[in-house]
SESEMAR-493688 format. One line per field, with one value per residue (C-alpha): residue in one letter; x negated, y negated, z negated. Coordinates in pm, 1 decimal, padded with zeros to 6 digits. Layout:
BEGIN
residu c(A|...)
xx c(X|...)
yy c(Y|...)
zz c(Z|...)
***
This chain:
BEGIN
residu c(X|X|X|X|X|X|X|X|X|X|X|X|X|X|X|X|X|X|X|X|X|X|X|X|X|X|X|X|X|X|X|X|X|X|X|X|X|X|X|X|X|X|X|X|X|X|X|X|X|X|X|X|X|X|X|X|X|X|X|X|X|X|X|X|X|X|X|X|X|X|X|X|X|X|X|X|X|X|X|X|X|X|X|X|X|X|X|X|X|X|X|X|X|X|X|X|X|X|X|X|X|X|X|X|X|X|X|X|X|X|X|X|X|X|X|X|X|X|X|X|X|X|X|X|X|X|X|X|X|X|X|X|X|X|X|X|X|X|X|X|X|X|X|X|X|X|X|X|X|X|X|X|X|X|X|X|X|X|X|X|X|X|X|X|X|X|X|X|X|X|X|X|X|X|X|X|X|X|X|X|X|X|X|X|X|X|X|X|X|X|X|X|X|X|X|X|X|X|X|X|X|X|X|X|X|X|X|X|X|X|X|X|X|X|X|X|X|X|X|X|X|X|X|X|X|X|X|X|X|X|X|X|X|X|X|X|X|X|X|X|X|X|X|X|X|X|X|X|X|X|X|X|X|X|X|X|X|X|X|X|X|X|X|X|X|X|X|X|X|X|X|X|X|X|X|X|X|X|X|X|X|X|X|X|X|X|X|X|X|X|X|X|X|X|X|X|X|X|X|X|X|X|X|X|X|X|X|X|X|X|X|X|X|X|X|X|X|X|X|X|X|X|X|X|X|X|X|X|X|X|X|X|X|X|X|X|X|X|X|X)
xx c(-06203.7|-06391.7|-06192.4|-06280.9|-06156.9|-06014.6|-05851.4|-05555.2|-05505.0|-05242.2|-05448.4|-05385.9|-05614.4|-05579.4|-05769.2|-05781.4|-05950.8|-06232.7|-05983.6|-05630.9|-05406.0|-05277.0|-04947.9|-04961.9|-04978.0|-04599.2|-04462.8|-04553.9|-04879.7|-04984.5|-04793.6|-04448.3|-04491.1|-04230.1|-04154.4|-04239.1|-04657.7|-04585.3|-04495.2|-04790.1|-05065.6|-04939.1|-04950.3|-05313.2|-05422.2|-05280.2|-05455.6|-05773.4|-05741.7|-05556.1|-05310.0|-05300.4|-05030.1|-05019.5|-04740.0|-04528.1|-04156.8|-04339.5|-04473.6|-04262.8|-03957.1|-03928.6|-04003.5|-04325.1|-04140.3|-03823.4|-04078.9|-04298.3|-03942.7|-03941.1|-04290.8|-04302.5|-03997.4|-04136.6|-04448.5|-04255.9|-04377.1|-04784.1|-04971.0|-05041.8|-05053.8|-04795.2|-04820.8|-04549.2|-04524.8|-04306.7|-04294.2|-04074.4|-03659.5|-03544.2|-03182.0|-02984.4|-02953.4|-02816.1|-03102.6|-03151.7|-03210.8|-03501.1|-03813.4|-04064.8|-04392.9|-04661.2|-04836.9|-04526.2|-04340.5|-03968.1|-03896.7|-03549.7|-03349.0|-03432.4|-03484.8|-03788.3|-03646.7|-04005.4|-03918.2|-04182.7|-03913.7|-03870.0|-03529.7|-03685.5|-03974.4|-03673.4|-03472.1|-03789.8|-03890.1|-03505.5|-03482.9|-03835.9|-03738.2|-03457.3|-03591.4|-03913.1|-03665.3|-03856.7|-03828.7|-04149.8|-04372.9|-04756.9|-04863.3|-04718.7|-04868.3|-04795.5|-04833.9|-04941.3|-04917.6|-05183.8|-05179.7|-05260.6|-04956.3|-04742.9|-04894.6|-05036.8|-05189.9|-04879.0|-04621.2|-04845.7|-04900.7|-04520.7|-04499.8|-04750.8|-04563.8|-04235.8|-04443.1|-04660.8|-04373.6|-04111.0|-04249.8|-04565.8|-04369.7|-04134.8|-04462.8|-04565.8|-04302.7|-04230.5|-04622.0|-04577.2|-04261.0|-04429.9|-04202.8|-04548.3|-04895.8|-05050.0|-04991.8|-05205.7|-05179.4|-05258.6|-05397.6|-05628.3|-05808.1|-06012.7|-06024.0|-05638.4|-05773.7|-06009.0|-05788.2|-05498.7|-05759.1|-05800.6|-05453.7|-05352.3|-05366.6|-05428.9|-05538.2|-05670.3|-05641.5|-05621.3|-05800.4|-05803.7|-06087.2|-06284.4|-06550.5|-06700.4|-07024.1|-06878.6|-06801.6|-06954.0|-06875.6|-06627.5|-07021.5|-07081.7|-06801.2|-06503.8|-06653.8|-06884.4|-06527.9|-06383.0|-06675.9|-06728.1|-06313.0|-06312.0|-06077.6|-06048.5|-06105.7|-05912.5|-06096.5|-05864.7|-05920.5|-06276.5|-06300.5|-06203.5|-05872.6|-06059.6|-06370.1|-06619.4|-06436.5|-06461.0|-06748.2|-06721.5|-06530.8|-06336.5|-06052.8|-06161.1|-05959.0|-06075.1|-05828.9|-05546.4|-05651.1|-05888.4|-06272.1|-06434.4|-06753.3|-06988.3|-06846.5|-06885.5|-07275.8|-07303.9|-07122.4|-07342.5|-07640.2|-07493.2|-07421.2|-07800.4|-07963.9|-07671.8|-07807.5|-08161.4|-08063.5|-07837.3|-07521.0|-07191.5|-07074.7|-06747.8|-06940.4|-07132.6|-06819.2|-06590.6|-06880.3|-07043.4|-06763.1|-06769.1|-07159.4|-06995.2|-06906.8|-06594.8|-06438.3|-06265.3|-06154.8|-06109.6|-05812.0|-05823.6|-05527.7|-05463.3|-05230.0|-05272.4|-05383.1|-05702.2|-05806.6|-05711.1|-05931.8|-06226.6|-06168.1|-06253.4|-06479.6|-06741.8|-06683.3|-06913.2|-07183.7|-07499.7|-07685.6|-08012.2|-08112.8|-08329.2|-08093.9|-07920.7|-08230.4|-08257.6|-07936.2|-08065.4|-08404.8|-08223.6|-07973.6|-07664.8|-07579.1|-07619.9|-07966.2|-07737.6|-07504.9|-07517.2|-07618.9|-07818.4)
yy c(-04831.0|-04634.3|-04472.9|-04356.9|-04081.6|-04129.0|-03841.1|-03963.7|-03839.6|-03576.4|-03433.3|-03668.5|-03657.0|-04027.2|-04194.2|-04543.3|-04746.0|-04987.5|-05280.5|-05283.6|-05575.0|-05804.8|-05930.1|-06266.1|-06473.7|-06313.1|-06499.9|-06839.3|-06880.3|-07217.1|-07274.4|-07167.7|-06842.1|-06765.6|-06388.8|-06399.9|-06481.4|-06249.8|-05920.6|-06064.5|-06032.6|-05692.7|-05589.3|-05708.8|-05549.2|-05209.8|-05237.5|-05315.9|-04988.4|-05087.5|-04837.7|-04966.6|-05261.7|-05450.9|-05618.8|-05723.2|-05853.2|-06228.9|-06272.6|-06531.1|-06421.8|-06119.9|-06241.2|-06070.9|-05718.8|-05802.4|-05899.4|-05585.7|-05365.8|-05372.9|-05334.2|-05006.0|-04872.4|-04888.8|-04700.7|-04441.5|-04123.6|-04244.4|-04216.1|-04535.4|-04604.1|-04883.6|-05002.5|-05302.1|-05438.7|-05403.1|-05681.7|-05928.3|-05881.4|-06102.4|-06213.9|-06415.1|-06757.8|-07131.5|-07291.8|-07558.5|-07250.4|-07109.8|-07036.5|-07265.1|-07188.5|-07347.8|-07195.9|-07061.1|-07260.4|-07213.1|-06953.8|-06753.7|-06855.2|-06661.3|-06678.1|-06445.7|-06224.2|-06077.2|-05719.5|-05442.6|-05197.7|-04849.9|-04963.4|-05256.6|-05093.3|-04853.3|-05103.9|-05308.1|-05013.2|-04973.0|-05346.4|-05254.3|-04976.7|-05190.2|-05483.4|-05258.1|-05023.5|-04705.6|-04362.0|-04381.1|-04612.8|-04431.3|-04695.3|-04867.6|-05154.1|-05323.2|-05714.0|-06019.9|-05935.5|-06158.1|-06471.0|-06649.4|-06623.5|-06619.5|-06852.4|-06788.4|-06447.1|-06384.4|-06345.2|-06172.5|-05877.1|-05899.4|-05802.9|-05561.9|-05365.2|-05334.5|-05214.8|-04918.5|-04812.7|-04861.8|-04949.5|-04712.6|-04399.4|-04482.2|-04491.0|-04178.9|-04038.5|-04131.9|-04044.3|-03660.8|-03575.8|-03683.9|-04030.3|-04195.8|-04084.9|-04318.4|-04604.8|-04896.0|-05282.5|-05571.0|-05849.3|-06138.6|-06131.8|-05828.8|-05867.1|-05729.6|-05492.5|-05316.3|-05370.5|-05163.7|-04921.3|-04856.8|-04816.7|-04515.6|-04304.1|-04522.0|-04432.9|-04761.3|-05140.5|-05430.3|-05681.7|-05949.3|-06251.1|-06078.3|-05934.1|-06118.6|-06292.9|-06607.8|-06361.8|-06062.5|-06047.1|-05765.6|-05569.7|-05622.9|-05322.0|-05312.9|-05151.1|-04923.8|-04771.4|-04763.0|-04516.3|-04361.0|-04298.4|-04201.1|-04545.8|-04679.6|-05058.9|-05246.0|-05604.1|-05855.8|-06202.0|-06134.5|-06491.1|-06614.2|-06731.0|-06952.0|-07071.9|-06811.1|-06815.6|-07108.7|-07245.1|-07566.9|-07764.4|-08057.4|-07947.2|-07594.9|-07339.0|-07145.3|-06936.5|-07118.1|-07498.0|-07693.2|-07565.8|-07804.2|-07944.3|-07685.8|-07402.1|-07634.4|-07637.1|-07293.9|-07177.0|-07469.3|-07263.4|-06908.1|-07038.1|-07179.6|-06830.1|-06611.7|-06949.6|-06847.3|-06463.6|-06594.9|-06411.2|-06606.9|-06660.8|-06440.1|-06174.0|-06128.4|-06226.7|-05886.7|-05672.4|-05722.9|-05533.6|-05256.0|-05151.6|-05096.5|-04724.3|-04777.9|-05057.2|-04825.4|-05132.9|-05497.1|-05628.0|-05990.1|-06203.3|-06274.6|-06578.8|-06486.1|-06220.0|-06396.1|-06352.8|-06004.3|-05921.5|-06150.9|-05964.8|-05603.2|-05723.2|-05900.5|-05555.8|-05340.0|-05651.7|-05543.3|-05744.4|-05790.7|-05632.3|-05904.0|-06138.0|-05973.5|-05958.2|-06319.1|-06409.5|-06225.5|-06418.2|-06726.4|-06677.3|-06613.5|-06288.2|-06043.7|-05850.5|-05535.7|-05571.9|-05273.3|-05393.4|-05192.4)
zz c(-03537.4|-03807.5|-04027.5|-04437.7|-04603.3|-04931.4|-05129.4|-05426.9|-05772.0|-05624.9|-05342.3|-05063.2|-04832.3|-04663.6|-04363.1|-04387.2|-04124.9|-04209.8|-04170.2|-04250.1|-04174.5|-04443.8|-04366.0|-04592.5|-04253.3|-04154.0|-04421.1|-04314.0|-04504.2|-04443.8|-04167.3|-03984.7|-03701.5|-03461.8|-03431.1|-03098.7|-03243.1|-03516.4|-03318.2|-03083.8|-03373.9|-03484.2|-03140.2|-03144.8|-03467.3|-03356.7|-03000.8|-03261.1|-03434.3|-03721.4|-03866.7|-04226.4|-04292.3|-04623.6|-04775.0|-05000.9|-05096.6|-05227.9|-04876.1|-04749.3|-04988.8|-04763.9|-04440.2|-04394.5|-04433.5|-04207.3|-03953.0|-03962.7|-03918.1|-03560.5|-03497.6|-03761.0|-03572.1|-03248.6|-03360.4|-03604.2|-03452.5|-03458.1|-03765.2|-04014.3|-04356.3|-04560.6|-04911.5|-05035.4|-05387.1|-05688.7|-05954.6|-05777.2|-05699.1|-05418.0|-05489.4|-05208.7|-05346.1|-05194.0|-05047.8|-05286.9|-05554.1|-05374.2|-05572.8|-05456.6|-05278.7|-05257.9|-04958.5|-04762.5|-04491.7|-04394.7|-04597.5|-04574.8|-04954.3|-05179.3|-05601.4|-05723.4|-06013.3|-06225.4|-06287.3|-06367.1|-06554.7|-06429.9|-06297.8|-06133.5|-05960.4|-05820.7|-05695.5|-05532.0|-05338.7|-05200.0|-05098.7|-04919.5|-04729.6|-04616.5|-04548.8|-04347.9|-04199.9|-04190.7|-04424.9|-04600.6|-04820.9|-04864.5|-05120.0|-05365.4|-05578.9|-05928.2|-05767.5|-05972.2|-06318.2|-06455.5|-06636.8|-06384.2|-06212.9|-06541.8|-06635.9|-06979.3|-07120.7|-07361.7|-07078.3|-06894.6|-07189.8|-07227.9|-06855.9|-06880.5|-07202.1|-06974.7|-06670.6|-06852.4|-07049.3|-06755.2|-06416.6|-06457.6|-06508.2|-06218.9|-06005.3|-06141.2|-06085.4|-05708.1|-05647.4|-05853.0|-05585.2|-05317.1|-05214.6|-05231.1|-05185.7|-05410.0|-05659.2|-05804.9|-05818.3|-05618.2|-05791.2|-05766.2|-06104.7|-06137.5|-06473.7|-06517.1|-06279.1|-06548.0|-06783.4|-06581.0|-06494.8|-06825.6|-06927.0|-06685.0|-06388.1|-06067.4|-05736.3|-05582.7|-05625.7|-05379.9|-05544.3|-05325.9|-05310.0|-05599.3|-05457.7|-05152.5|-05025.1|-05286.0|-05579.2|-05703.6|-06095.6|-06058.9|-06062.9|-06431.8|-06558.2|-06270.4|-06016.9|-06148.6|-06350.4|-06007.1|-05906.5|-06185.7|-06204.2|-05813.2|-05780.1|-05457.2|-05414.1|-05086.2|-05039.5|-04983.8|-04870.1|-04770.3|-04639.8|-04987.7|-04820.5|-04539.5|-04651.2|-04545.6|-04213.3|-04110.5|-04276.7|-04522.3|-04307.4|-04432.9|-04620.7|-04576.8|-04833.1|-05131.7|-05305.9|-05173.1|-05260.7|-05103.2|-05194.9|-05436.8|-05406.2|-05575.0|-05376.2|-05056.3|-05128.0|-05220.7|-04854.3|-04636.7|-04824.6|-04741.9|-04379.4|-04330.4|-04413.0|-04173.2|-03938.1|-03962.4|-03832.3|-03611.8|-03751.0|-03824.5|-04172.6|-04101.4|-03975.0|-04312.6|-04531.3|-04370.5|-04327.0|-04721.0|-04912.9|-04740.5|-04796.0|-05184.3|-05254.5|-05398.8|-05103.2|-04886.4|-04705.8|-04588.3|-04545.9|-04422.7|-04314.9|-03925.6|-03756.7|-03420.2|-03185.4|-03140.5|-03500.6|-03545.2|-03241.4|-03346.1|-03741.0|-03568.2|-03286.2|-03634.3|-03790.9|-03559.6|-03532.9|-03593.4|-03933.3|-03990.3|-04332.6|-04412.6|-04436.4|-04714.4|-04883.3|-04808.1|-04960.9|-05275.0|-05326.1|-05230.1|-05553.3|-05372.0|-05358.0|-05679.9|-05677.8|-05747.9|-05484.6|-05296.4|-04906.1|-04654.0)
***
């Protein structure tokens, strides 16, 4: 798999490849895995190419971590890349205290504590290293400290105080003696993005669903910071969490819900001009971040070994340029968004 060289604030000189794996779907997203299907797909993505893993303590109130253990172990002498998340404490709880989600099936008990103080992000990244097993975290990420998942703009700024005058300086200072190679945030509002951007000293951000063949606003002042502050950007949910997948099915998903009926029409028109070139609608969706000179990767979600291989195989398919240039006369695609 093709790899991209991206250097950190301290000198790191890190190759990522072209697709990392998101590890969402090991947490019972949507629906319930067994491990036996889980250490299956990670066997698939690393056969693939893969050596970057993404996750995080709110995937599957742990789950997703304790299930990547074994398969990190086993490859502890090869070189990859791991970033988790800090935000979130997991405290063991009776089952009928569990915090609820929405998307996640079967979920071990566990209550979500929201803590972005110095003393918090310390503590996260010791539960991580237990729950993951191994001796070393390269990234670490500020996760979900937006209003939307707060729930309204003044506990989000309250959250943000306690993480740039606590949590921040933690990361700092794991990232200046070398525990980490690089810190940023993981969020899916680029808005909070910019705004974090502009408040200190990060390497990269996953913003995930933000910038895809559906959404390109981040272009107006986000990403052209990013370049002009040598930030890298890793694209999550490229496929918008299912829609540009598989198409606008019935009950297909857009960021997590069902897709409403104006981005159903706008997808049906996407999918008619990747028709007329006779390229699939997934094979646009992972391949359009990338052409960006700030994405230094994609990181969509995969439930099976089937989809992880299908993910790298739509990678390396070759695209007509005219249909991007379609797309653009057509309205749906931004006339500035870098493409071939």
């Amino acid at each position: 798999m093709r790899t991209r060289t991206f250097t950190t604030r301290m000198g790191h000189r890190l190759s990522i490849p072209v697709m990392g794996f998101g590890t969402a779907p090991l947490g019972n997203l949507y629906a319930a895995l067994d491990d036996s299907l889980a250490r299956k797909t990670l066997d698939a993505a690393w056969a693939a190419g893969c050596r970057f893993f993404d996750t995080a303590p709110f995937y599957g109130l742990g789950l997703a971590e304790t299930r990547l253990n074994p398969f990190l172990r086993d490859h502890r002498h090869a070189p990859f890349l791991l970033s988790t998340k800090i935000g979130r404490l997991l405290k063991v709880c009776a089952p009928e205290h569990r915090s609820a989600q929405a998307h996640y099936i079967d979920t071990p008990a566990r209550e979500v504590v929201f803590d972005y103080s110095y003393d918090g992000v310390m503590r996260s990244v010791e539960d991580s290293f237990a729950r993951l097993g191994v001796d070393r975290i390269d990234i670490l990420l500020c996760h979900d400290i937006d209003a939307i998942t707060h729930e309204s703009n003044a506990v989000s700024d309250r959250h943000l105080k306690i993480f740039m005058e606590g949590g921040y300086k933690a990361l700092e200072r794991l990232r200046a003696e070398g525990s980490i190679k690089a810190f940023g945030a993981g969020l899916n509002v680029w808005q909070m993005c910019e705004r974090l951007a502009r408040l200190g000293d990060f390497d990269l951000f996953l913003m995930a669903g933000r910038y895809t063949l559906l959404e390109q606003e981040s272009l107006n002042s986000f990403l052209p910071l990013c370049v002009e502050r040598h930030i890298g950007i890793i694209c999550g949910g490229p496929y918008n969490s299912g829609i540009l997948a598989t198409g606008a099915i019935p009950n297909a998903f857009y960021n997590y819900e069902y897709a409403p009926p104006d981005i159903m029409e706008r997808v049906r028109q996407i999918e008619n001009i990747c028709h007329a070139h006779q390229v699939k609608l997934s094979e646009a969706a992972i391949q359009f971040p990338l052409f960006h000179e700030a994405v230094i990767c994609v990181i969509p979600g995969g439930k099976t070994p089937e989809e992880v291989t299908r993910n790298a195989a739509q990678l390396e398919t070759p695209i007509p340029k005219q249909l991007w240039a379609d797309l653009k006369q057509a309205g749906l695609l931004a006339v500035d968004a870098p493409t071939p």
